[in-house]
PDB file of N, CA, C, O and CB in Angstrom:
ATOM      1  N   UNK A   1     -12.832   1.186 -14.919  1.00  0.00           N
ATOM      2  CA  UNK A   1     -12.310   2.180 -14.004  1.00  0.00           C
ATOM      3  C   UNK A   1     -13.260   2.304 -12.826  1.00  0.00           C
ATOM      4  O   UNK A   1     -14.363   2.826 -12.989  1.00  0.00           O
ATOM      5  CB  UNK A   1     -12.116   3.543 -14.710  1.00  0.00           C
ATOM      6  N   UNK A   2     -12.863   1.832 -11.619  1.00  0.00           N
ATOM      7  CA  UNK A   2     -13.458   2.162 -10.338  1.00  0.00           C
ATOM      8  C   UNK A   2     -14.407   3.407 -10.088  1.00  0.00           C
ATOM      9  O   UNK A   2     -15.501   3.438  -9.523  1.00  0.00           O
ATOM     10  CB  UNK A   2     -12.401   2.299  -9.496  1.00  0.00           C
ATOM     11  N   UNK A   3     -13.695   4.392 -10.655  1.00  0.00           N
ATOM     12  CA  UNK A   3     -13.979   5.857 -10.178  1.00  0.00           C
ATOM     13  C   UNK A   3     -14.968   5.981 -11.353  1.00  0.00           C
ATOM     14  O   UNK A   3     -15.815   6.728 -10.862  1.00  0.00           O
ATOM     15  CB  UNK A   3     -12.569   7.092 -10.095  1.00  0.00           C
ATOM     16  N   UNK A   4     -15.394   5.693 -12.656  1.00  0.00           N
ATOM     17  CA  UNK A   4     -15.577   6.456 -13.729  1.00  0.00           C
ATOM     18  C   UNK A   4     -17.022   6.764 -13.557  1.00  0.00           C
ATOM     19  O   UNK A   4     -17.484   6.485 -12.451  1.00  0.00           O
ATOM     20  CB  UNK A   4     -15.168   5.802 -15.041  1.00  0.00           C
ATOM     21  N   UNK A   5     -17.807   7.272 -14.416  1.00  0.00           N
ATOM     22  CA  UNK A   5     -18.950   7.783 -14.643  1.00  0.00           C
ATOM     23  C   UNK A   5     -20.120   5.839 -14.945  1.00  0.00           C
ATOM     24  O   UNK A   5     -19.948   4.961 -15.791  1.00  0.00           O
ATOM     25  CB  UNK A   5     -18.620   9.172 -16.252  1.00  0.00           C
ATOM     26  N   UNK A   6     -21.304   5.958 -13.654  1.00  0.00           N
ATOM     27  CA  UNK A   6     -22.141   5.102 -13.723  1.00  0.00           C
ATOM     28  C   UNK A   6     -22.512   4.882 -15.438  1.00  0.00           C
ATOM     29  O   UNK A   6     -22.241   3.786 -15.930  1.00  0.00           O
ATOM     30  CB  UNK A   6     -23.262   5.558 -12.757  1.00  0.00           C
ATOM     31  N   UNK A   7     -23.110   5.917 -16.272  1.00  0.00           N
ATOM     32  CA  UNK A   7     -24.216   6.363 -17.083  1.00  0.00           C
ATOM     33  C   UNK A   7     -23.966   5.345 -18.187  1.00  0.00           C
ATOM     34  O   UNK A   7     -24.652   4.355 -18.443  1.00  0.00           O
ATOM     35  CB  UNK A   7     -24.212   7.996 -17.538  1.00  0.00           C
ATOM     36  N   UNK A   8     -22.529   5.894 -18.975  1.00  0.00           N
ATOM     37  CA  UNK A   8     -21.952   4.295 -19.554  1.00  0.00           C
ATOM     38  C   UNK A   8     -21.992   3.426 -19.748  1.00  0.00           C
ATOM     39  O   UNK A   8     -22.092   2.998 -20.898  1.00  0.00           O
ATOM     40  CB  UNK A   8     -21.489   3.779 -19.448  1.00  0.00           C
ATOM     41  N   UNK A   9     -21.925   2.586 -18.524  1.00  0.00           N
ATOM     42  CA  UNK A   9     -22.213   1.480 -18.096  1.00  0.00           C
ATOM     43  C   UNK A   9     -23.478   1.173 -17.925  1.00  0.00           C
ATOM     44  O   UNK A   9     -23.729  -0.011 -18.151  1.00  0.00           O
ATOM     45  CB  UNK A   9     -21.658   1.305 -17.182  1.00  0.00           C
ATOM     46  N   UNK A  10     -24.486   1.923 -17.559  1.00  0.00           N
ATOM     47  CA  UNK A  10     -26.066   1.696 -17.258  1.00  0.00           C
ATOM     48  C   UNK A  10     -26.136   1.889 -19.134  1.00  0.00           C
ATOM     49  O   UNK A  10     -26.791   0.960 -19.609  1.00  0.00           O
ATOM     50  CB  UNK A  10     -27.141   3.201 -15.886  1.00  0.00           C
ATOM     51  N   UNK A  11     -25.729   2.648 -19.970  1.00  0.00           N
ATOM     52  CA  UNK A  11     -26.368   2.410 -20.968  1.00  0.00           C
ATOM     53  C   UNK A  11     -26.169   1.695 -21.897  1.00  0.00           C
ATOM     54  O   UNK A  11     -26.543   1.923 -23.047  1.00  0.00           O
ATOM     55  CB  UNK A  11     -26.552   3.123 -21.325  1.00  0.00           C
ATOM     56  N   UNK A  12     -25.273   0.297 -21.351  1.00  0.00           N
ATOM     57  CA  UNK A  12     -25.198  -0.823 -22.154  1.00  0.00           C
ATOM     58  C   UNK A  12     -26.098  -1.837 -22.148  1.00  0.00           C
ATOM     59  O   UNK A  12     -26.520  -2.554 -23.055  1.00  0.00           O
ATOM     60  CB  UNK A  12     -24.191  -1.333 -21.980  1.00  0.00           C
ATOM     61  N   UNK A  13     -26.362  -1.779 -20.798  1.00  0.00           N
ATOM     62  CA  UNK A  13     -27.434  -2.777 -20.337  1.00  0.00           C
ATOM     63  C   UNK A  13     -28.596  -2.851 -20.351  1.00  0.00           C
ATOM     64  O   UNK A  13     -28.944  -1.795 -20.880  1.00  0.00           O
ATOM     65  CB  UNK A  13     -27.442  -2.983 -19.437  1.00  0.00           C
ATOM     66  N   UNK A  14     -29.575  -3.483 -20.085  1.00  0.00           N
ATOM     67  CA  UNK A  14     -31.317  -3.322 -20.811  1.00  0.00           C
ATOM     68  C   UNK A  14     -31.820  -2.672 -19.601  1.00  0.00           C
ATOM     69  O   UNK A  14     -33.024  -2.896 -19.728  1.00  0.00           O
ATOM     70  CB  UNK A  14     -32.422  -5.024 -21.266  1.00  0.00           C
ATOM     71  N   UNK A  15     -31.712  -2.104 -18.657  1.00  0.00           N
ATOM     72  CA  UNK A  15     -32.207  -1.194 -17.969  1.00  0.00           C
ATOM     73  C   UNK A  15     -31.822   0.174 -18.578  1.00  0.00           C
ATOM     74  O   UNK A  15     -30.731   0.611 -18.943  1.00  0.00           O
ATOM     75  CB  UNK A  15     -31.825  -1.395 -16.650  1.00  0.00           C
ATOM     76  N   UNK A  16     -33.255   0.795 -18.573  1.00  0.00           N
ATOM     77  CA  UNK A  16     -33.339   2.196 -19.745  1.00  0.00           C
ATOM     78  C   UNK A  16     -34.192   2.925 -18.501  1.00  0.00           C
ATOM     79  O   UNK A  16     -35.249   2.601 -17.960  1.00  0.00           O
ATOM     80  CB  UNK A  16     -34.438   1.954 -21.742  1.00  0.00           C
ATOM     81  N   UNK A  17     -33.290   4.035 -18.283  1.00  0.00           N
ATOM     82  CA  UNK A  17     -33.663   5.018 -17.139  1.00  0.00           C
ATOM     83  C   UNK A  17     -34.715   6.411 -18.383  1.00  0.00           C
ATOM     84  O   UNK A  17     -34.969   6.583 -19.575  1.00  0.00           O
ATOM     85  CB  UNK A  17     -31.663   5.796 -16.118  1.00  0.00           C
ATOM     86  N   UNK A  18     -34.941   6.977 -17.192  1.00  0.00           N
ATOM     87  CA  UNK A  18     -36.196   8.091 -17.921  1.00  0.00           C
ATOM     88  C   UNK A  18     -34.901   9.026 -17.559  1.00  0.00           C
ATOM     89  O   UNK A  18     -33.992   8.662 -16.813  1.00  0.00           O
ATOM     90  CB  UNK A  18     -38.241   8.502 -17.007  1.00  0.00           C
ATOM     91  N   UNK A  19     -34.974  10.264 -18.202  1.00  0.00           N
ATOM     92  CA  UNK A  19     -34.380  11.207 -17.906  1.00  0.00           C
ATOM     93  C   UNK A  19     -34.117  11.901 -16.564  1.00  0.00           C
ATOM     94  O   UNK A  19     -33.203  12.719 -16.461  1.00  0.00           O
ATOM     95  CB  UNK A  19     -34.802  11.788 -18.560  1.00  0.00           C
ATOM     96  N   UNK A  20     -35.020  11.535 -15.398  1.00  0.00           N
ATOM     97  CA  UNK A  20     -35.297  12.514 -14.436  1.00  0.00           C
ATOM     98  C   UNK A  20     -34.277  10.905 -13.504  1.00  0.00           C
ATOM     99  O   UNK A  20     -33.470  11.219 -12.630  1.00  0.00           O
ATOM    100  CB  UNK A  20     -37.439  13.218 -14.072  1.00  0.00           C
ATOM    101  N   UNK A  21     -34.444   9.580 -13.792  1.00  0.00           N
ATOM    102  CA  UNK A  21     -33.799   8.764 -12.853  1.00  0.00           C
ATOM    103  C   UNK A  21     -32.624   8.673 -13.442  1.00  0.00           C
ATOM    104  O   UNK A  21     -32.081   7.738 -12.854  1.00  0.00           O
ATOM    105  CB  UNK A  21     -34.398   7.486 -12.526  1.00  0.00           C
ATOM    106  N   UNK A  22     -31.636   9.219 -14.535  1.00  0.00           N
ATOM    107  CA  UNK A  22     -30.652   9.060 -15.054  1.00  0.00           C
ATOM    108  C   UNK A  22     -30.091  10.399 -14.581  1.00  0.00           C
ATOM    109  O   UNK A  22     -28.864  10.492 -14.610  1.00  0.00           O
ATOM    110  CB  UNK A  22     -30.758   8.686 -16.424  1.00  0.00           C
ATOM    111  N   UNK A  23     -30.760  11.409 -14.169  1.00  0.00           N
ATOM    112  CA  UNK A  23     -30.081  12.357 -13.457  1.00  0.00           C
ATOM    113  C   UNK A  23     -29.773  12.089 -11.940  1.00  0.00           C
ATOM    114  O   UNK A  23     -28.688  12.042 -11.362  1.00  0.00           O
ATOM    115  CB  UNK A  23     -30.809  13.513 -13.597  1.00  0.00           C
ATOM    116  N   UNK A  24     -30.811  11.958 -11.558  1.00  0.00           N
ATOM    117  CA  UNK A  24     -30.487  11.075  -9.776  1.00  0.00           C
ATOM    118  C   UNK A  24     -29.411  10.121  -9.519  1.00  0.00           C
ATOM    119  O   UNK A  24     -28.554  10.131  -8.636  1.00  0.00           O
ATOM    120  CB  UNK A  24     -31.744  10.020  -9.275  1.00  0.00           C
ATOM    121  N   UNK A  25     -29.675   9.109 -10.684  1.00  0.00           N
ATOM    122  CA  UNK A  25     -28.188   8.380 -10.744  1.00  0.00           C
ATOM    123  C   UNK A  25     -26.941   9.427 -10.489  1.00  0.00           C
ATOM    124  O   UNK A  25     -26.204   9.589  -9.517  1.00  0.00           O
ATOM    125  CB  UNK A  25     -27.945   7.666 -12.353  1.00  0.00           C
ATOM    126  N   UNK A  26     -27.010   9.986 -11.614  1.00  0.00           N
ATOM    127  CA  UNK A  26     -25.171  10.550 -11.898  1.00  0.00           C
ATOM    128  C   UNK A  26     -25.108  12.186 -10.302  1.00  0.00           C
ATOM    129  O   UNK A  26     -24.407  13.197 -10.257  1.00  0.00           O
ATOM    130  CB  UNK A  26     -24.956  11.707 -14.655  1.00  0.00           C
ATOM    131  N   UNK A  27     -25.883  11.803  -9.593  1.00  0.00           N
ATOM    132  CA  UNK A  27     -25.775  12.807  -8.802  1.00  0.00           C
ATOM    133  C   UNK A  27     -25.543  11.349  -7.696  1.00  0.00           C
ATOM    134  O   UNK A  27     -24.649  11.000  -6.926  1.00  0.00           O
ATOM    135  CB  UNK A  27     -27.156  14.128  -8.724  1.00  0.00           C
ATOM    136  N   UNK A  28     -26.228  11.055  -7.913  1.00  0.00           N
ATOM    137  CA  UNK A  28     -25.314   9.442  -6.522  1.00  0.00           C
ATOM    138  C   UNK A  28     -24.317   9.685  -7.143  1.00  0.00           C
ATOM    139  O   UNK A  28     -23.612  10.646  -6.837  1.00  0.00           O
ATOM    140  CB  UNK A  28     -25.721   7.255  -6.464  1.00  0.00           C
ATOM    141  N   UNK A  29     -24.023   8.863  -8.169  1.00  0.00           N
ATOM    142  CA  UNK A  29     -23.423   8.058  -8.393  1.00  0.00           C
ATOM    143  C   UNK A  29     -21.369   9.722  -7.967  1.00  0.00           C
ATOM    144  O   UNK A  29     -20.251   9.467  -7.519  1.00  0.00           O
ATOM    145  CB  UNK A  29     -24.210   7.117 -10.295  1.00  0.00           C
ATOM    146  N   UNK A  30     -21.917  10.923  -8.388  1.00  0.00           N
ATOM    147  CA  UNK A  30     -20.886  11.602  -7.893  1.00  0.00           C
ATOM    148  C   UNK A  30     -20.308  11.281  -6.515  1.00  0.00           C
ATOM    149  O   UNK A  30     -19.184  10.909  -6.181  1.00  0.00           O
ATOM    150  CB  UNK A  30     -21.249  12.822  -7.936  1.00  0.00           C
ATOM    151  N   UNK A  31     -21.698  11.603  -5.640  1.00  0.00           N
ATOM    152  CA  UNK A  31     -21.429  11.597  -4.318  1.00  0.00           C
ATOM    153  C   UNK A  31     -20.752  10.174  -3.975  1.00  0.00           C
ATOM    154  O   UNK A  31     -19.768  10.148  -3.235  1.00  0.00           O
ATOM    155  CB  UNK A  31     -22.736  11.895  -3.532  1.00  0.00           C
ATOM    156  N   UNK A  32     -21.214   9.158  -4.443  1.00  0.00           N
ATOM    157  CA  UNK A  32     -20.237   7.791  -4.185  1.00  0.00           C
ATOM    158  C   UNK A  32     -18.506   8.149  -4.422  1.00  0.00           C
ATOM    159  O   UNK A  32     -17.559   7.990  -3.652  1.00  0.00           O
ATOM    160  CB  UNK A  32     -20.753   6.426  -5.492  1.00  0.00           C
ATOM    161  N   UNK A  33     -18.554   8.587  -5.548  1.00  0.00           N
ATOM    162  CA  UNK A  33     -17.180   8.958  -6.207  1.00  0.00           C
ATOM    163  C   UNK A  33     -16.414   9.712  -5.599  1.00  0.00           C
ATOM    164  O   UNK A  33     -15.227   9.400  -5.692  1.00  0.00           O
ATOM    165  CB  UNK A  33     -17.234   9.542  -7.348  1.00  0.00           C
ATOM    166  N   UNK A  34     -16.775  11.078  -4.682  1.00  0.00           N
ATOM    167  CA  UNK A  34     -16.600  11.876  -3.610  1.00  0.00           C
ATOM    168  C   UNK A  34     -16.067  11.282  -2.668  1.00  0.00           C
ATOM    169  O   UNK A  34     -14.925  11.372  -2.216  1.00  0.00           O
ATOM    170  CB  UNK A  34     -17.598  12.415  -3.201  1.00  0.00           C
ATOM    171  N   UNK A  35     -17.189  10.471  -2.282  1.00  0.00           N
ATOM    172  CA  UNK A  35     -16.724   9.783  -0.821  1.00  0.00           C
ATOM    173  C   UNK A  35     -15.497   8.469  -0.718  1.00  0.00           C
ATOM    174  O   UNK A  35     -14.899   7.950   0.224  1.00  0.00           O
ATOM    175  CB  UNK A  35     -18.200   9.087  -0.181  1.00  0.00           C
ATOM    176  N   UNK A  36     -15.499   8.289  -2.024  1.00  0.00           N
ATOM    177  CA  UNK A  36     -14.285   7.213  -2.972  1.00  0.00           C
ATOM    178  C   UNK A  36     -12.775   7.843  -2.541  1.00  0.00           C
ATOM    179  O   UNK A  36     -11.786   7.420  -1.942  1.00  0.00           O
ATOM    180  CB  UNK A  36     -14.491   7.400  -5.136  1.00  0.00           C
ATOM    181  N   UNK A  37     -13.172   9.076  -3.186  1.00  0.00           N
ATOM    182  CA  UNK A  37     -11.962   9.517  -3.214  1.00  0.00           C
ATOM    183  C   UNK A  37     -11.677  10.530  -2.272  1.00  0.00           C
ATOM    184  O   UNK A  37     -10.659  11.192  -2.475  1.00  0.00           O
ATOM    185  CB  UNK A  37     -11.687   9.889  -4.382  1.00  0.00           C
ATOM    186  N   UNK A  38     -12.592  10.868  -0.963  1.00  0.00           N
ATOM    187  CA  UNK A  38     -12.167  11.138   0.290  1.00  0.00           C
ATOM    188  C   UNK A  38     -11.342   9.891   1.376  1.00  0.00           C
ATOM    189  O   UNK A  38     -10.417  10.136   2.150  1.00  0.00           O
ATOM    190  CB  UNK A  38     -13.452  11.632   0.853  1.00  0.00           C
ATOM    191  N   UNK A  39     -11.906   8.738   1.176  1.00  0.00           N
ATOM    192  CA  UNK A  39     -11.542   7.872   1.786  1.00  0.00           C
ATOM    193  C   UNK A  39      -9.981   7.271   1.176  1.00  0.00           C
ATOM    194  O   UNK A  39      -9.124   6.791   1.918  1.00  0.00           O
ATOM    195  CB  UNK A  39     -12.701   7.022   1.802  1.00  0.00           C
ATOM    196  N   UNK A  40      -9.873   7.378   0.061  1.00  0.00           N
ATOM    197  CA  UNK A  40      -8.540   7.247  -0.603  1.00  0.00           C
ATOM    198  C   UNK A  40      -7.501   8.338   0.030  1.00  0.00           C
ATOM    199  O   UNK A  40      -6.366   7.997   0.365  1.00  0.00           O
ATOM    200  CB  UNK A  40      -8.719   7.478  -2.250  1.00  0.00           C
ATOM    201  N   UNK A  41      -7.983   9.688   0.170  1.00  0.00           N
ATOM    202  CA  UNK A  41      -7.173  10.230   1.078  1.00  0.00           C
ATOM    203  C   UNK A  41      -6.469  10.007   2.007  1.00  0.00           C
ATOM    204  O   UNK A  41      -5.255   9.897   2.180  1.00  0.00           O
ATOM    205  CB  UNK A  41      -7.504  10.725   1.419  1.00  0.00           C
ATOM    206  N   UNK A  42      -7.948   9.907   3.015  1.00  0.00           N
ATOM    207  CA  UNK A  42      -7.887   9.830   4.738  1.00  0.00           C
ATOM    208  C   UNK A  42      -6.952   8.992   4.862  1.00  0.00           C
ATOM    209  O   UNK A  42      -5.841   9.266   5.316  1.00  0.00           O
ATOM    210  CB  UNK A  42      -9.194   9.305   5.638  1.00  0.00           C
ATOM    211  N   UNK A  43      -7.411   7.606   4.368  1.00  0.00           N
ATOM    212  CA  UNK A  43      -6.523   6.349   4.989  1.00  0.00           C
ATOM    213  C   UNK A  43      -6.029   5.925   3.850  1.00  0.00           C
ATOM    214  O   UNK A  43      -6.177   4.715   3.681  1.00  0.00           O
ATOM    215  CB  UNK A  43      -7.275   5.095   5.816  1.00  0.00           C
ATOM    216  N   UNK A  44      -5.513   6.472   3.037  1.00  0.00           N
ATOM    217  CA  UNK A  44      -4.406   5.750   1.873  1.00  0.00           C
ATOM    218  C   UNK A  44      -5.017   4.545   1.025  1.00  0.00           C
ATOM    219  O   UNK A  44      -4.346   3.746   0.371  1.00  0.00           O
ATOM    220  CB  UNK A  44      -2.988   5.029   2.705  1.00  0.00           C
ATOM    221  N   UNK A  45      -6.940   4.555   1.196  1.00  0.00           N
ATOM    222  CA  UNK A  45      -7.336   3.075   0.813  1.00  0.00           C
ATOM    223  C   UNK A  45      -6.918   2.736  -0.489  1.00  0.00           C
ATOM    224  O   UNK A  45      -6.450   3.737  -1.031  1.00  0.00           O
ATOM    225  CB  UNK A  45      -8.833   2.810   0.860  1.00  0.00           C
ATOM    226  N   UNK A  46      -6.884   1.511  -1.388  1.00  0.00           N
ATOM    227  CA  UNK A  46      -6.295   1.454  -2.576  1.00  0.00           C
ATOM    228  C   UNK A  46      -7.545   0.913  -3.166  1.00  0.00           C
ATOM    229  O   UNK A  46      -8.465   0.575  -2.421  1.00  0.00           O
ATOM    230  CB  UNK A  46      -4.928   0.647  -2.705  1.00  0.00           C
ATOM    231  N   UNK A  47      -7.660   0.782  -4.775  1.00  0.00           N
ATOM    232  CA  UNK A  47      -8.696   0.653  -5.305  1.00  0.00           C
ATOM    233  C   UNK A  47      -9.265  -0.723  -4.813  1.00  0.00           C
ATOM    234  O   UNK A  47     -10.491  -0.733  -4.702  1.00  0.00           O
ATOM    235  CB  UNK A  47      -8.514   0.850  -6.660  1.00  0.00           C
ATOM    236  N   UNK A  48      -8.783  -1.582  -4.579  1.00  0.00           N
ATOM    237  CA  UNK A  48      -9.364  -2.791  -4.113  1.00  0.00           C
ATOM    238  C   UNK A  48     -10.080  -3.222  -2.712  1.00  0.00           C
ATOM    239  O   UNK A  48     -10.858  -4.144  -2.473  1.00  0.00           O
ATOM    240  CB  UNK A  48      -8.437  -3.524  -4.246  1.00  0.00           C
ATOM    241  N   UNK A  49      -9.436  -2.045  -1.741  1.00  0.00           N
ATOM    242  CA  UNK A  49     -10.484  -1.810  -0.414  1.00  0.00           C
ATOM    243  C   UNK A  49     -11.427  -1.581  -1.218  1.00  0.00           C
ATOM    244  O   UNK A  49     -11.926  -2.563  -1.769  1.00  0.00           O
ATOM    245  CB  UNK A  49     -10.282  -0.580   0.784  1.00  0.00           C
ATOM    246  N   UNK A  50     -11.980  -0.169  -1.545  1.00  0.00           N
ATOM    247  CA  UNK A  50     -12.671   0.715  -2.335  1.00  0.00           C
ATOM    248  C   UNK A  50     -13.660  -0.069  -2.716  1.00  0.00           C
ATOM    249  O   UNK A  50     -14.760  -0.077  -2.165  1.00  0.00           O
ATOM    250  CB  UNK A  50     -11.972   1.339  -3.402  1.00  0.00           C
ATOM    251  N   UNK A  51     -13.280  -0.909  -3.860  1.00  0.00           N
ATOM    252  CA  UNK A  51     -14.004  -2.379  -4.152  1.00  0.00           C
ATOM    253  C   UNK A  51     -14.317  -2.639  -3.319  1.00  0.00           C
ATOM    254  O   UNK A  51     -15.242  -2.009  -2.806  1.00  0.00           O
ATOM    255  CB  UNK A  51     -13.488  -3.478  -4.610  1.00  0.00           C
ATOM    256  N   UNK A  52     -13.699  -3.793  -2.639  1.00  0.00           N
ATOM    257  CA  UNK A  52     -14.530  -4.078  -1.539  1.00  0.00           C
ATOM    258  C   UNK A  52     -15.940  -3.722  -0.900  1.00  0.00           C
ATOM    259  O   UNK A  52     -17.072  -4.204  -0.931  1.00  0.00           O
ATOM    260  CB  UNK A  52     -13.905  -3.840  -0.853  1.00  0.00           C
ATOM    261  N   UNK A  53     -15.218  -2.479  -0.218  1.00  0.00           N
ATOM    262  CA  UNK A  53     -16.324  -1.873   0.372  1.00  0.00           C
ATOM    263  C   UNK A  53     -17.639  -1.291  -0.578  1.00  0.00           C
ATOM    264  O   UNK A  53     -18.789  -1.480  -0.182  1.00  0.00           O
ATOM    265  CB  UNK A  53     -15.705  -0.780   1.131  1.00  0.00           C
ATOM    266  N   UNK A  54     -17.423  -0.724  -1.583  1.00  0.00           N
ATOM    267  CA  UNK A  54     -18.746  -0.813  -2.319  1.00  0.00           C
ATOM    268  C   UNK A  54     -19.416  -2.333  -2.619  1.00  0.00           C
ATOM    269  O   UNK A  54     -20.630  -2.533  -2.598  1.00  0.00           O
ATOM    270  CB  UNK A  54     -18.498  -0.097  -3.713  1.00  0.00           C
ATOM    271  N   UNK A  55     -18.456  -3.310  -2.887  1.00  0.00           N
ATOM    272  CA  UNK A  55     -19.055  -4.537  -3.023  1.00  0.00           C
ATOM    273  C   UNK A  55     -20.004  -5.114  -1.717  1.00  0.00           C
ATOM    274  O   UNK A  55     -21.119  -5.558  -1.992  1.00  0.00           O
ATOM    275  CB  UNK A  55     -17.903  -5.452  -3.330  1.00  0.00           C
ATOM    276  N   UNK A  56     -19.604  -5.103  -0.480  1.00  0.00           N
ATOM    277  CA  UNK A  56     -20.401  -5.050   0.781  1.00  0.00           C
ATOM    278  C   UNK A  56     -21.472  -4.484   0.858  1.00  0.00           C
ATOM    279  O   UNK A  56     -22.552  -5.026   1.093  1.00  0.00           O
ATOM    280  CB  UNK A  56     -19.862  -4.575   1.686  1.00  0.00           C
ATOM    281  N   UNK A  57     -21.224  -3.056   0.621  1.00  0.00           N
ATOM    282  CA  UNK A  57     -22.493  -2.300   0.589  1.00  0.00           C
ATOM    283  C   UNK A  57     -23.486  -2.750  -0.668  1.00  0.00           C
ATOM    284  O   UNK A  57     -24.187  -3.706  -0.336  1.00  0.00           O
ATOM    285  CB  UNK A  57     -22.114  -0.716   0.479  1.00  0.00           C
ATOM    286  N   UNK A  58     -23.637  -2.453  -1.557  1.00  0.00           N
ATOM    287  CA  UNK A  58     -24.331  -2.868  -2.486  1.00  0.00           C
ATOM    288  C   UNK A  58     -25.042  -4.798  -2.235  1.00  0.00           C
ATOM    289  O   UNK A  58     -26.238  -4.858  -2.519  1.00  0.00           O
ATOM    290  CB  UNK A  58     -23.234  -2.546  -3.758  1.00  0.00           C
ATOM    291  N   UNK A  59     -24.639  -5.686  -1.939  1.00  0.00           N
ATOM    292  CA  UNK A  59     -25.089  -6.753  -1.402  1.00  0.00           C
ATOM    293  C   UNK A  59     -25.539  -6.910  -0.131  1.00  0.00           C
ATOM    294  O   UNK A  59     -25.947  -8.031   0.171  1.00  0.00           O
ATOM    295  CB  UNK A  59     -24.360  -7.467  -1.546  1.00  0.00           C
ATOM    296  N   UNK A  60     -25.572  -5.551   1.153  1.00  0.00           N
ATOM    297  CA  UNK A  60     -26.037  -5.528   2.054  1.00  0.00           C
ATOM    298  C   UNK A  60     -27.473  -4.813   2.032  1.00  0.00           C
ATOM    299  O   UNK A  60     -28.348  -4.888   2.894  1.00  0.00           O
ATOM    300  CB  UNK A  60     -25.150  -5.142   2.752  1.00  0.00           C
ATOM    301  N   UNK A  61     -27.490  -4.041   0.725  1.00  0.00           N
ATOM    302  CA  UNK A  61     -28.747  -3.173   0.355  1.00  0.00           C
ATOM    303  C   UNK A  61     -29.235  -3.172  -0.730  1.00  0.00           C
ATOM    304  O   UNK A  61     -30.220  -2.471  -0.964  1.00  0.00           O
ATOM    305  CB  UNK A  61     -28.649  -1.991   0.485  1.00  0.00           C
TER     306      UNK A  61
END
């Protein structure tokens, strides 16, 4: 799921956050989700812009 909760997913994988960077995460990781689903508004984007554009970003930074 595009939209769902980072934490999940980070805690399958062998990166093991401390408590204080597993909170910072899920406070991005909202505000990403926010801005997900403001932009799904505005311009009708569909999950695969969405994609996209996080995919860009994330390989640009």
């Amino acid at each position: 799921m595009l939209l769902g909760s980072i934490i999940p997913y980070m805690e399958k994988i062998k990166w093991k956050l401390t408590l204080q960077e597993s909170e910072r995460m899920e406070v991005v990781w909202m505000q990403v989700k926010g801005a997900c689903e403001k932009l799904q508004e505005e311009i009708n984007a569909k999950d695969e812009d969405i994609y996209f554009f996080l995919h860009e970003m994330a390989h640009r930074y």
